[in-house]
C-alpha positions in Angstrom: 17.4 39.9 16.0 13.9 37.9 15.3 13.8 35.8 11.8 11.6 32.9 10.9 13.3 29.6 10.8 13.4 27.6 7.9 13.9 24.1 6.8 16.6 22.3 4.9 16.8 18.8 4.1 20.1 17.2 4.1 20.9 13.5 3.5 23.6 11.6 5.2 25.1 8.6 5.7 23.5 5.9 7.9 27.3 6.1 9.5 27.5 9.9 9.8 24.3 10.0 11.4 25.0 7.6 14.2 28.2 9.4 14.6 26.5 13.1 14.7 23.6 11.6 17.1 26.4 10.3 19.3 28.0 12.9 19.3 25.2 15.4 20.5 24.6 13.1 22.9 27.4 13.6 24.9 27.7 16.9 24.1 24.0 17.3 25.8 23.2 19.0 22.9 20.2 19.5 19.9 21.3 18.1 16.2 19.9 21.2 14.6 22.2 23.1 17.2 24.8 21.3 16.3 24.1 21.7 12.4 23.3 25.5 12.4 26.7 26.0 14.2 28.6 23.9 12.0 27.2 25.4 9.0 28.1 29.0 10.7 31.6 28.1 11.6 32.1 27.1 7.7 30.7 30.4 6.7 33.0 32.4 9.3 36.0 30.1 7.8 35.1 30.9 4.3 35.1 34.9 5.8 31.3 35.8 4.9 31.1 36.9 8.4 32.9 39.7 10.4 36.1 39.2 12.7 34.1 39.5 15.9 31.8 36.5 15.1 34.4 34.5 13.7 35.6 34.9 17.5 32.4 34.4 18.8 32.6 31.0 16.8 35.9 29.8 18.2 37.9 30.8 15.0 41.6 32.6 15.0 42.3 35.2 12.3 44.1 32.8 10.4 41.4 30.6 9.1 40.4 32.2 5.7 39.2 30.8 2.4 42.2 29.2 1.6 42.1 27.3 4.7 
């Protein structure tokens, strides 16, 4: 699937952006990676996306809206 990328500005915390650099880091891994998946794992939670991505996204059946 080809889309254009977009931007979004978020602000954090001086403390939570140590911690998500850090964490990328180690992981060996790109903060807008790390973001975009984040964001997509919250959307598959919140069930916006199909059973078979919430798979592909590491999620069970069993995390809904409700949590």
């Amino acid at each position: 699937m080809e889309y254009k990328a977009t931007h979004i500005v978020v602000r954090v915390s001086p403390q939570d952006k140590k911690l998500l650099r850090e964490v990328c880091r180690k992981r060996g891994e790109d903060l807008s990676d790390f973001v975009r998946r984040a964001v997509r794992k919250e959307l598959a939670r919140l069930s916006y996306f199909d059973e078979e991505t919430k798979k592909a996204l590491g999620l069970n059946g069993g995390e809904t809206k409700n949590g």
